[in-house]
Kinemage of the C-alpha trace (Angstrom):
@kinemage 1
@onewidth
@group {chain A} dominant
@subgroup {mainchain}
@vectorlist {calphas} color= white
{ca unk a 1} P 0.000 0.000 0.000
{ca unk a 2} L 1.352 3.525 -1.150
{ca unk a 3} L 1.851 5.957 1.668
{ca unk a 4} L -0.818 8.275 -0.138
{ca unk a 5} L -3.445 5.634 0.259
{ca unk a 6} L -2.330 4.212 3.695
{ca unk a 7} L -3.067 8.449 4.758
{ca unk a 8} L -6.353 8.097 2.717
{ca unk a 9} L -7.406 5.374 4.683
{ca unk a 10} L -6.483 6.665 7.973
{ca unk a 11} L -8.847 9.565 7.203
{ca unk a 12} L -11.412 8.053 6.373
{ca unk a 13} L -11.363 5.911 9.726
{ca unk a 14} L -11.095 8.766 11.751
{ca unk a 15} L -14.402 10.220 9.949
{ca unk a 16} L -16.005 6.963 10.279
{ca unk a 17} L -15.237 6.735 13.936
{ca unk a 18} L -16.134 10.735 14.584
{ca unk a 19} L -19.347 10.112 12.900
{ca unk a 20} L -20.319 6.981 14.905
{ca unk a 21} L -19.217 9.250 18.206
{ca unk a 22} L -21.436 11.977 17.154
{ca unk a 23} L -24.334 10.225 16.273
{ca unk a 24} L -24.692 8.054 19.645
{ca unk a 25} L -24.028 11.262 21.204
{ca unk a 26} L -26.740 12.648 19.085
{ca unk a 27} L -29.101 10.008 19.955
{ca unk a 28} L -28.113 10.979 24.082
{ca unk a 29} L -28.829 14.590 23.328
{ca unk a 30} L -32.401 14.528 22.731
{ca unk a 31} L -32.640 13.513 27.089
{ca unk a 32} L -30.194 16.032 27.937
{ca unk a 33} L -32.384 18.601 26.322
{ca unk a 34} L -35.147 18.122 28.310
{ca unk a 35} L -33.725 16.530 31.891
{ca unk a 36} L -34.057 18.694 35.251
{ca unk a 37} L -30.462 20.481 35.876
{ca unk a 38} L -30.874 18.087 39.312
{ca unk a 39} L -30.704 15.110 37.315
{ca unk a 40} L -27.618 16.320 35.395
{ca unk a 41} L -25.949 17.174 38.704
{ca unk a 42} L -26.750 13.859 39.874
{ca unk a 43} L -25.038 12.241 37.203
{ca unk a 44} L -21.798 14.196 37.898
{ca unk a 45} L -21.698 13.840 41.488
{ca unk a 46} L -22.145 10.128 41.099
{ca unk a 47} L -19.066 10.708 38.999
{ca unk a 48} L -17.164 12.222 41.193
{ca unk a 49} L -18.132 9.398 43.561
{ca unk a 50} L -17.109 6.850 41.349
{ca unk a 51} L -13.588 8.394 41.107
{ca unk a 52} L -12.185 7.244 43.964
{ca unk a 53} L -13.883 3.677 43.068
{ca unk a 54} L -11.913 3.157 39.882
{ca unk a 55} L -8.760 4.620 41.486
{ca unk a 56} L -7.076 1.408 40.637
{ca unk a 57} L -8.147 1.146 37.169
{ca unk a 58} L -7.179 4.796 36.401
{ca unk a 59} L -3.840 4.569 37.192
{ca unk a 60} L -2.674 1.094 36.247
{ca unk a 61} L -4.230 2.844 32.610
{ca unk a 62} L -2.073 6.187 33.592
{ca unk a 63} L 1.222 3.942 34.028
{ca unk a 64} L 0.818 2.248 31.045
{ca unk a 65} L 0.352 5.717 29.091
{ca unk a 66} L 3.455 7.137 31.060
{ca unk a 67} L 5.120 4.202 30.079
{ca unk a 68} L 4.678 4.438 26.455
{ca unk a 69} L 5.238 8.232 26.772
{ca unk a 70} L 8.650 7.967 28.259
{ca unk a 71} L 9.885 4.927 25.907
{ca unk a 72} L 9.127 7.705 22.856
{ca unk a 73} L 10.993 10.380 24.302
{ca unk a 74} L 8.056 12.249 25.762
{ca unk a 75} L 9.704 15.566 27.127
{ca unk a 76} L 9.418 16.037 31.177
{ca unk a 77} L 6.501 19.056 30.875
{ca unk a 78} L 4.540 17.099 28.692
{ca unk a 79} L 5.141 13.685 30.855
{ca unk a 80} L 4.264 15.562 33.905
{ca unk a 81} L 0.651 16.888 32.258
{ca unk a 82} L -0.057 13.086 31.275
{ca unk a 83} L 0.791 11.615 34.860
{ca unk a 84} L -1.813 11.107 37.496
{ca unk a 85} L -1.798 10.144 40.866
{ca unk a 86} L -4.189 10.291 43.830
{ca unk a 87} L -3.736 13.396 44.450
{ca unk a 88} L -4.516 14.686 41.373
{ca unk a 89} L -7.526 12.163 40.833
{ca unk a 90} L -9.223 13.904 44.345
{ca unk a 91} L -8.956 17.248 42.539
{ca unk a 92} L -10.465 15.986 39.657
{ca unk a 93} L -13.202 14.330 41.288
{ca unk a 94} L -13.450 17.787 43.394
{ca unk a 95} L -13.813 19.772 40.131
{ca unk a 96} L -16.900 17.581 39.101
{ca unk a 97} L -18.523 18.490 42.627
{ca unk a 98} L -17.849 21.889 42.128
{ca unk a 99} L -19.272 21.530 39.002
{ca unk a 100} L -22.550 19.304 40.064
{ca unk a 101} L -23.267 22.079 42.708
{ca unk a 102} L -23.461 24.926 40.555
{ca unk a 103} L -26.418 27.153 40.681
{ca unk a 104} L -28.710 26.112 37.673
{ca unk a 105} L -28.247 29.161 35.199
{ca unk a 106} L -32.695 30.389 34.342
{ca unk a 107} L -33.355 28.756 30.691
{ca unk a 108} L -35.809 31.490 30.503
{ca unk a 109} L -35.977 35.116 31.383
{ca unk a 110} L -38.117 37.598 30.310
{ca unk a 111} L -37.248 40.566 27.758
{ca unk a 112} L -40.035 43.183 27.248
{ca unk a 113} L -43.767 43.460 26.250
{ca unk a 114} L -43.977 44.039 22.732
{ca unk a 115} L -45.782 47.166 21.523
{ca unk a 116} L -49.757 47.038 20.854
{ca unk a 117} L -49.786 44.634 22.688
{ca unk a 118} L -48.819 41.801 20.242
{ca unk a 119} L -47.068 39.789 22.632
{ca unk a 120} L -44.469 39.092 25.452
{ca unk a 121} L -40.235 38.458 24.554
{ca unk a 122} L -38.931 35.757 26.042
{ca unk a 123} L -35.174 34.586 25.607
{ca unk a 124} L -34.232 30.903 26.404
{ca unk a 125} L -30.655 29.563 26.430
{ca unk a 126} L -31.276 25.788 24.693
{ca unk a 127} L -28.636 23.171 24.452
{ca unk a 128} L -26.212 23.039 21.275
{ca unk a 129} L -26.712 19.898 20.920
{ca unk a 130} L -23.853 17.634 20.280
{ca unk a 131} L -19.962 19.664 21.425
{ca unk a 132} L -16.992 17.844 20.147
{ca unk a 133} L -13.678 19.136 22.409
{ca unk a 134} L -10.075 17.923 21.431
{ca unk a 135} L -7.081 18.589 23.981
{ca unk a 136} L -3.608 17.745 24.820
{ca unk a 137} L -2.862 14.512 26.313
{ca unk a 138} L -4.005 16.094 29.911
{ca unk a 139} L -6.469 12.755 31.035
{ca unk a 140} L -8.106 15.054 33.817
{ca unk a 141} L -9.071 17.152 31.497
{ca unk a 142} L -11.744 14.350 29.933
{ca unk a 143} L -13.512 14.893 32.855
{ca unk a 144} L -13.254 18.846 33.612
{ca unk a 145} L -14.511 18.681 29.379
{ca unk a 146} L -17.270 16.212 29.952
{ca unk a 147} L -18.901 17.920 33.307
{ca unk a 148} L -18.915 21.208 31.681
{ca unk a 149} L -20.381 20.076 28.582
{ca unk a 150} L -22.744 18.375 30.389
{ca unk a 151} L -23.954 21.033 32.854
{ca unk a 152} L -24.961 22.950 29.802
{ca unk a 153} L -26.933 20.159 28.845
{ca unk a 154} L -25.582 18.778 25.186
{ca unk a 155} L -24.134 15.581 24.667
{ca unk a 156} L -20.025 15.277 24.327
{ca unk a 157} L -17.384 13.866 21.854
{ca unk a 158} L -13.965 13.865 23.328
{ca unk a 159} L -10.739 13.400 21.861
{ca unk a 160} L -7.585 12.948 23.768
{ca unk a 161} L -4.131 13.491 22.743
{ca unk a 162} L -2.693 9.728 21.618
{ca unk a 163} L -0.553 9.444 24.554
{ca unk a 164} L -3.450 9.695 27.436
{ca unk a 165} L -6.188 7.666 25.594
{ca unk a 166} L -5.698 4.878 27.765
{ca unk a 167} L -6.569 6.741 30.910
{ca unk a 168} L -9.348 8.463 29.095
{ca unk a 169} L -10.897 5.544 28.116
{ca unk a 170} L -10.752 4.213 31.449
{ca unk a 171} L -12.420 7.146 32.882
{ca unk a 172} L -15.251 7.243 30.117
{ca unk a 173} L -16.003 3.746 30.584
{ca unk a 174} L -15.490 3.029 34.426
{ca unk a 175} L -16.662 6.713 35.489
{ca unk a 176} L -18.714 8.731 33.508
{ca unk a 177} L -20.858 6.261 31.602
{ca unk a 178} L -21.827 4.257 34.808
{ca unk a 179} L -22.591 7.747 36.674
{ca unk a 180} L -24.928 8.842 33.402
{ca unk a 181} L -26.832 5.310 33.904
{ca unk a 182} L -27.335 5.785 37.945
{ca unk a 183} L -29.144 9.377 37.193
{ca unk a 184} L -30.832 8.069 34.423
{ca unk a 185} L -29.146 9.444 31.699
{ca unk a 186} L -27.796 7.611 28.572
{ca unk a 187} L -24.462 6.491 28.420
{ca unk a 188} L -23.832 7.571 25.092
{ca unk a 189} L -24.283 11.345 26.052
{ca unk a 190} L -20.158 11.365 26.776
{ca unk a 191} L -18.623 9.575 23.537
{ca unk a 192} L -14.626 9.205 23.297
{ca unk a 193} L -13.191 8.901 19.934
{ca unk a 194} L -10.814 5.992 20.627
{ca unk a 195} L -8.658 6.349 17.384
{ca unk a 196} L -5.488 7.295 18.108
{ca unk a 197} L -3.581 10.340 15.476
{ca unk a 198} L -3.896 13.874 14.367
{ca unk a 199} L -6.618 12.453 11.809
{ca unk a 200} L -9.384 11.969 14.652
{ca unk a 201} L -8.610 15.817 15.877
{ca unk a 202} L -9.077 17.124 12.141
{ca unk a 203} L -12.281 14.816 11.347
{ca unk a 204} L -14.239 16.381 14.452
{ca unk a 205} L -13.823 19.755 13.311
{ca unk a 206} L -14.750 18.871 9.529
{ca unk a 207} L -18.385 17.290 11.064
{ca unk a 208} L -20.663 20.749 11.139
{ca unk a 209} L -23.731 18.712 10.514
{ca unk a 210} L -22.883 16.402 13.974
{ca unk a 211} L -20.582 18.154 15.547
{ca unk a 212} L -21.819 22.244 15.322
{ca unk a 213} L -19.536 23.068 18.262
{ca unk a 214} L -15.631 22.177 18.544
{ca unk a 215} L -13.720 23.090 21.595
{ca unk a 216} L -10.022 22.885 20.709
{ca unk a 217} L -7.331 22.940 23.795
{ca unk a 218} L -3.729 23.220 23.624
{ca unk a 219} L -1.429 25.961 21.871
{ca unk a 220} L 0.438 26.199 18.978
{ca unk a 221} L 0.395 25.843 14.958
{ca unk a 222} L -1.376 22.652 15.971
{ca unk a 223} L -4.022 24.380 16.965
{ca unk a 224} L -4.459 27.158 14.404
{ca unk a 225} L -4.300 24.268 11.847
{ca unk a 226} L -7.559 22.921 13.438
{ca unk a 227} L -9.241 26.457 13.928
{ca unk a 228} L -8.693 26.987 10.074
{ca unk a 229} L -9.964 23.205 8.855
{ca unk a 230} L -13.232 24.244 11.351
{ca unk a 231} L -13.825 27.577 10.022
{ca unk a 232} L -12.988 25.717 6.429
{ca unk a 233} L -15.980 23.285 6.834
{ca unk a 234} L -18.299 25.812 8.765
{ca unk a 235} L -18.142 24.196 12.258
{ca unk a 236} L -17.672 26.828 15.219
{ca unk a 237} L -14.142 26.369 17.203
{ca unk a 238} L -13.702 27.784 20.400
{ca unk a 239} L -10.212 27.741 20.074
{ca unk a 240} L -6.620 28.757 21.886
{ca unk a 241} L -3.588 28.564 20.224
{ca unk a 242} L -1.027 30.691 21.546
{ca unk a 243} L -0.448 32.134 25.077
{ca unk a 244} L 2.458 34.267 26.995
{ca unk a 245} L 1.877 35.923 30.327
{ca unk a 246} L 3.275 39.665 29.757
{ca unk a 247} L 4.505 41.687 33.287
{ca unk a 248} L 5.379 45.650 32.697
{ca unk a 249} L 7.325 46.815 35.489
{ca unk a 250} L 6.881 50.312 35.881
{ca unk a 251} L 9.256 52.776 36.868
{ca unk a 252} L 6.833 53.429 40.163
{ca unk a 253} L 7.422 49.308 41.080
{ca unk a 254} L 7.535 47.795 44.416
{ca unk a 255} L 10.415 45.748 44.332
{ca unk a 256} L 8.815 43.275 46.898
{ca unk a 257} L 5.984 42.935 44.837
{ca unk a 258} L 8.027 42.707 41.878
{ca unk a 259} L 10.316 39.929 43.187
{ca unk a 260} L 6.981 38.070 44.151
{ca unk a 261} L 5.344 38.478 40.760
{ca unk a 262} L 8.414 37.054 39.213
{ca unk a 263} L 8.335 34.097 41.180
{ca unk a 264} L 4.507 33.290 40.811
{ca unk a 265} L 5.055 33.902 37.290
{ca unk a 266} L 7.285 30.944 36.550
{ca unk a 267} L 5.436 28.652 39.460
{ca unk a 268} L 4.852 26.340 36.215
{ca unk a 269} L 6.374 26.288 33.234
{ca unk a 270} L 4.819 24.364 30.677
{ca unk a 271} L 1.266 26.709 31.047
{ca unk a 272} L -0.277 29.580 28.482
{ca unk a 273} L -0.990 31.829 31.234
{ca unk a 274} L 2.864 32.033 32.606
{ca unk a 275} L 5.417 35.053 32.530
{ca unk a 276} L 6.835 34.680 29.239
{ca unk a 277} L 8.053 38.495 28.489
{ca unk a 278} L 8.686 40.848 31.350
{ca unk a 279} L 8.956 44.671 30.166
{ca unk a 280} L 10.882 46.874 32.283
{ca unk a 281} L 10.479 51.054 32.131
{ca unk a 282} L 13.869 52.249 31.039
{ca unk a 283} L 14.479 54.513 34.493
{ca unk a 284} L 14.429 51.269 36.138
{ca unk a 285} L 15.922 49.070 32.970
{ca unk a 286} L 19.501 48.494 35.169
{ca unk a 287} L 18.385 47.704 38.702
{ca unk a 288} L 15.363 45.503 37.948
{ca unk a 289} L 16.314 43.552 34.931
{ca unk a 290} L 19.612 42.789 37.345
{ca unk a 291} L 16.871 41.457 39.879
{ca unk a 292} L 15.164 39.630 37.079
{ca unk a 293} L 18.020 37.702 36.137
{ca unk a 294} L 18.828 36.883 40.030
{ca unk a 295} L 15.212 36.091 40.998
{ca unk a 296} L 14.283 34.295 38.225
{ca unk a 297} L 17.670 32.363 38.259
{ca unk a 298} L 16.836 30.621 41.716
{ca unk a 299} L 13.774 29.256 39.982
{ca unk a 300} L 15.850 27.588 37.555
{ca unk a 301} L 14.882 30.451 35.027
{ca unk a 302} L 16.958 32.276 32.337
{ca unk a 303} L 16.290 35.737 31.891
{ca unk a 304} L 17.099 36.721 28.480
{ca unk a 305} L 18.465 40.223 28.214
{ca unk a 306} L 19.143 42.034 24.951
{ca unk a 307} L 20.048 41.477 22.296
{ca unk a 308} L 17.800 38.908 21.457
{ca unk a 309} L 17.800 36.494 18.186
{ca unk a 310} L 14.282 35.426 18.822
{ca unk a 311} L 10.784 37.529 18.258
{ca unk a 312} L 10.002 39.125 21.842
{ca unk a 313} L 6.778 36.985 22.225
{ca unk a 314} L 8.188 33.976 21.138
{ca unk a 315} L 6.408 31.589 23.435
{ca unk a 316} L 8.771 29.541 25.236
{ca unk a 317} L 5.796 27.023 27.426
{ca unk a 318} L 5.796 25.697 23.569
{ca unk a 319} L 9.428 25.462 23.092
{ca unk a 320} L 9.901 21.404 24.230
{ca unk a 321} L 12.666 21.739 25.881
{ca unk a 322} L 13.840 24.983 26.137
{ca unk a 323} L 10.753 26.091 28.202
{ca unk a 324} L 12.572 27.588 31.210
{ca unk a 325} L 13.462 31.084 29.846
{ca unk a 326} L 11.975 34.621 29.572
{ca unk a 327} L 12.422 37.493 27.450
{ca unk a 328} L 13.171 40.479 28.862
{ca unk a 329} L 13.061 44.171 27.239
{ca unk a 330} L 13.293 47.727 28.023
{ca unk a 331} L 10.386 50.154 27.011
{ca unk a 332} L 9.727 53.633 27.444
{ca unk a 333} L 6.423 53.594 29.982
{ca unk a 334} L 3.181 51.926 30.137
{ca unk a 335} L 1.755 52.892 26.538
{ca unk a 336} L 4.863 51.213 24.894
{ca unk a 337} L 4.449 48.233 26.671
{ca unk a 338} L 0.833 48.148 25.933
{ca unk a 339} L 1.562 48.321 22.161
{ca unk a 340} L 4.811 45.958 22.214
{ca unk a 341} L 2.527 43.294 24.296
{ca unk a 342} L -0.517 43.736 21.499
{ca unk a 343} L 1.998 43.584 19.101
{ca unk a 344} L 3.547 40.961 19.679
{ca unk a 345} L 2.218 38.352 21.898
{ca unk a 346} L -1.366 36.833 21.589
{ca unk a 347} L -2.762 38.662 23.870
{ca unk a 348} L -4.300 36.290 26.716
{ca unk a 349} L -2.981 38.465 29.657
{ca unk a 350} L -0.969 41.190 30.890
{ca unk a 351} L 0.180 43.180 34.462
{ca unk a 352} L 1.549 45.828 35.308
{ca unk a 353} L 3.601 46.414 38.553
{ca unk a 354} L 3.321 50.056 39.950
{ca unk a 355} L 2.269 51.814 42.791
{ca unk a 356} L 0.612 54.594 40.917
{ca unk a 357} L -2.922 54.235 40.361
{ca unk a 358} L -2.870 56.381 37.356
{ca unk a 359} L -0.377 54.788 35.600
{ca unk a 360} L -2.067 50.896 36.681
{ca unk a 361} L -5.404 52.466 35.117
{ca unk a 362} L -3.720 54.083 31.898
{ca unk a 363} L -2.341 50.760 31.186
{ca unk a 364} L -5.327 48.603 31.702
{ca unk a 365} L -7.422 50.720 29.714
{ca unk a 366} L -5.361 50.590 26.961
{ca unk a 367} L -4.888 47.204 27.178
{ca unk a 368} L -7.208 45.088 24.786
{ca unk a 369} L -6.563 41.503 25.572
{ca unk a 370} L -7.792 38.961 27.456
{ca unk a 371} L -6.966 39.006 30.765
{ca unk a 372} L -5.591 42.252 32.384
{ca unk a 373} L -3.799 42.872 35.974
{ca unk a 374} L -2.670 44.962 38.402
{ca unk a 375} L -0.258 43.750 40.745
{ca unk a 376} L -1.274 40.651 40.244
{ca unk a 377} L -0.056 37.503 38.435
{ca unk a 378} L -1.087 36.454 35.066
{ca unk a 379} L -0.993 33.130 36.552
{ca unk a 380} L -4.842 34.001 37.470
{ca unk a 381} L -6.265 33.707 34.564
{ca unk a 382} L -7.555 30.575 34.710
{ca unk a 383} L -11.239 29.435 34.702
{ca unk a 384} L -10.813 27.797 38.441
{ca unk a 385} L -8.706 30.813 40.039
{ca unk a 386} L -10.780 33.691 38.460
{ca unk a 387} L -14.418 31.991 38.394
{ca unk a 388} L -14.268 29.050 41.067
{ca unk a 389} L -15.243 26.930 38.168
{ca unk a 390} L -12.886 24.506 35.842
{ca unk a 391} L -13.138 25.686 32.422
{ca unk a 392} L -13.226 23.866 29.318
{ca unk a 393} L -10.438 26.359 27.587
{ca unk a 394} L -9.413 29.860 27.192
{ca unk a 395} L -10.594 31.803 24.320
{ca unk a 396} L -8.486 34.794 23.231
{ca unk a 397} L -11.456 35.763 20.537
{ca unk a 398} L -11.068 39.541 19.490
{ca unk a 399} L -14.107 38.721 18.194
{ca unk a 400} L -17.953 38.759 20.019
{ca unk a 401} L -18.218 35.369 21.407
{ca unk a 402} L -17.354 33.877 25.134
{ca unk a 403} L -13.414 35.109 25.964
{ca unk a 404} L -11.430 34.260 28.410
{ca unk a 405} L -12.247 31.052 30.430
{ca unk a 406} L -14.792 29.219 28.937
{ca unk a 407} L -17.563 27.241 31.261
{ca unk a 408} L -20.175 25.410 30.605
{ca unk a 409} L -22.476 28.881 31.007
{ca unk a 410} L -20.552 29.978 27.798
{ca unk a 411} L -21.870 26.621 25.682
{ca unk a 412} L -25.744 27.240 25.197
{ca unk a 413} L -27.236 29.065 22.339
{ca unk a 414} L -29.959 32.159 22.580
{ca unk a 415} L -33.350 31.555 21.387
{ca unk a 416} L -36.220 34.373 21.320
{ca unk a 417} L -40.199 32.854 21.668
{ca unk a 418} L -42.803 35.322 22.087
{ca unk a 419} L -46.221 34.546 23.956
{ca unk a 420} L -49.152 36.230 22.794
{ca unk a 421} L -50.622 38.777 25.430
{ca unk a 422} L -53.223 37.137 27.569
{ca unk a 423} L -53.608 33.988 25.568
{ca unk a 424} L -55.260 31.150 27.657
{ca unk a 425} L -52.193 29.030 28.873
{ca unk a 426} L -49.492 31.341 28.472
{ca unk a 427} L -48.486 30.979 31.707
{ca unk a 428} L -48.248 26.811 31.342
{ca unk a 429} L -45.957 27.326 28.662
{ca unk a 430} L -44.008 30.347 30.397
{ca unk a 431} L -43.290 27.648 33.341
{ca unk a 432} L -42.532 24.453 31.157
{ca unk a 433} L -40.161 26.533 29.177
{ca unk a 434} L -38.311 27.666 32.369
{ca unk a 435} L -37.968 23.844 32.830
């Protein structure tokens, strides 16, 4: 067989599995639609329950992925994202509580009485349906996907990264599908794709007709190629490809809090939301990139002064390898550091460090992206530090749309019904549409 037709056939397996996902998924759908939000929080506390019960599974599956990771040469950052223990299996299981006990969000709220009296505007949030996700080989992350999907009510297709879809599998099949049956919900209503390969990831987003909603994690070129083949075949990707933590340090910084942001900064290193370029003001430029270099040195942290060889956002969390550095640059004051961070990062957050208000609020307001701080770390910006709820992803949109962390609030569509003005009924309807 030629290598063009072994690819051919690869493809069209991972669009024959996709489909099969999506449409028991689809079949699952039509009960999530209509359950009581009690009955979907029932199913994922009876998954976080059921955690601890297949502890044994889990990891033996884990070990085996590690394994297999480590004989290919898997770097350390990505072999510690794949690796579970008990620790990390309680704060997985915690997430879906956290998740399970979430207010119910109204499915109905009232707009305004129409005009002559032609009727009453209603606005419901309904379920999408069927939402595909594809992520990094992170197997916690099939369940922070699934409970979030699920809280907003639509069925899930999940595919893993190659390396974790051992563990995933045993957490769809020993966790999640047995929790769905105890609240009476179908099985089918979390589907994994259990094909291994870049082709599964590219099928989901090509399915618009399934799969209408595509929520792509992880960062790089990766990433973009998905968020293209999606917007290619008319699917909607919630997608983020590229992050870098920006810090300005102002010429009015505390060093103490400077020192400290440093060091939360680089806390992690393989993360989007990390300090990846620090900007100092030049009336400071000697004194606290010197301080840079020193503080971020005991973390095991180069500081990279000028001149540099590599772009000034170049993300180094996606640099295998080479991931402990950080690019640091002199700028003139808060508006240049603004523009150099727009310029040439993505965007997903920035801080400034300053004891002057006015400069903190000239910088945030000029700052456009994502996530914006003041004395703070960009480390925050993250669905479970800002919101207190695991998010399915971070969107860096410049576009209308959900931004920043994405939750399962962010994953329901708006639909408008209007009720005629004193019709016998209405207010049956009213109350079966609230659910």
């Amino acid at each position: 067989m030629s290598s063009s037709t072994a690819s051919t056939s690869d493809t069209g397996s991972a669009v024959q599995a996709v489909r099969e996902a999506a449409a028991r998924a689809a079949a699952a759908a039509a009960s999530l639609r209509t359950a009581p939000d009690d009955q979907v929080s029932r199913a994922l506390s009876a998954a976080a329950d059921r955690v601890a019960r297949a502890a044994g599974a889990v990891l033996e599956a884990n070990a085996a992925d590690v394994a297999a990771a480590e004989a290919g040469g898997t770097s350390p950052g990505l072999l510690d994202r794949l690796r579970l223990d008990p620790a990390r299996l309680e704060s997985a299981a915690q997430q879906l509580r956290e998740i399970a006990s979430l207010p119910a969000q109204p499915r109905t709220s009232f707009v305004r009485d129409l005009p002559g009296g032609e009727g009453a505007v209603w606005e419901r949030r309904v379920p999408v349906g069927v939402i595909g996700a594809t992520y990094e080989a992170r197997p916690a992350v099939t369940l922070d996907v699934a409970g979030q999907v699920l809280r907003a009510r639509s069925a899930a297709v999940l595919r893993t990264g190659s390396a974790a879809l051992r563990t995933s599998a045993v957490l769809v099949d020993e966790v999640l599908a047995p929790a769905l049956a105890e609240a009476g919900l179908p099985g089918g209503a979390v589907e994994l794709v259990r094909l291994p390969g870049h082709d599964a990831a590219e099928a989901l987003v090509a399915q618009p007709d399934l799969v209408p909603l595509v929520i792509v994690r992880g960062s790089g070129e990766t990433t973009r190629h998905l968020s293209r083949l999606g917007a290619a075949a008319g699917t909607r990707v919630l997608a983020h490809a590229d992050g870098g933590g920006v810090m300005y340090a102002d010429a009015a910084a505390d060093l103490d809090v400077f020192r400290a942001l440093l060091r939360a900064g680089v806390d992690r290193l393989g993360v989007c939301n990390r300090l990846n370029l620090l900007l100092v003001h030049a009336a400071r430029w000697e004194e606290l990139s010197q301080v840079a270099v020193e503080v971020l040195g005991e973390a095991g942290v180069e500081a990279l002064l000028p001149p540099h060889e590599h772009a000034l956002g170049h993300e180094w969390a996606l640099d295998s390898g080479r991931e402990a550095h950080v690019t640091v640059a002199p700028v003139a004051g808060p508006l240049e550091a603004v523009a150099l961070a727009a310029q040439e990062t993505s965007g997903i957050a920035a801080t400034v460090v300053t004891e002057d208000a006015a400069t903190a609020a000239g910088f945030l307001g000029a700052w456009g992206g994502t996530g914006g701080f003041w004395n703070t770390t960009t480390r925050l910006l993250d669905g479970y530090k800002l919101l207190g709820v695991p998010e399915t992803g971070i969107s860096v949109d410049a576009v209308p749309g959900p931004r920043g962390p994405v939750t399962g609030a962010d994953l329901v569509l708006r639909q408008f019904v209007v009720l005629p003005a004193g019709a016998a009924g209405a207010d049956a309807v009213q109350a079966a549409l609230r659910g």
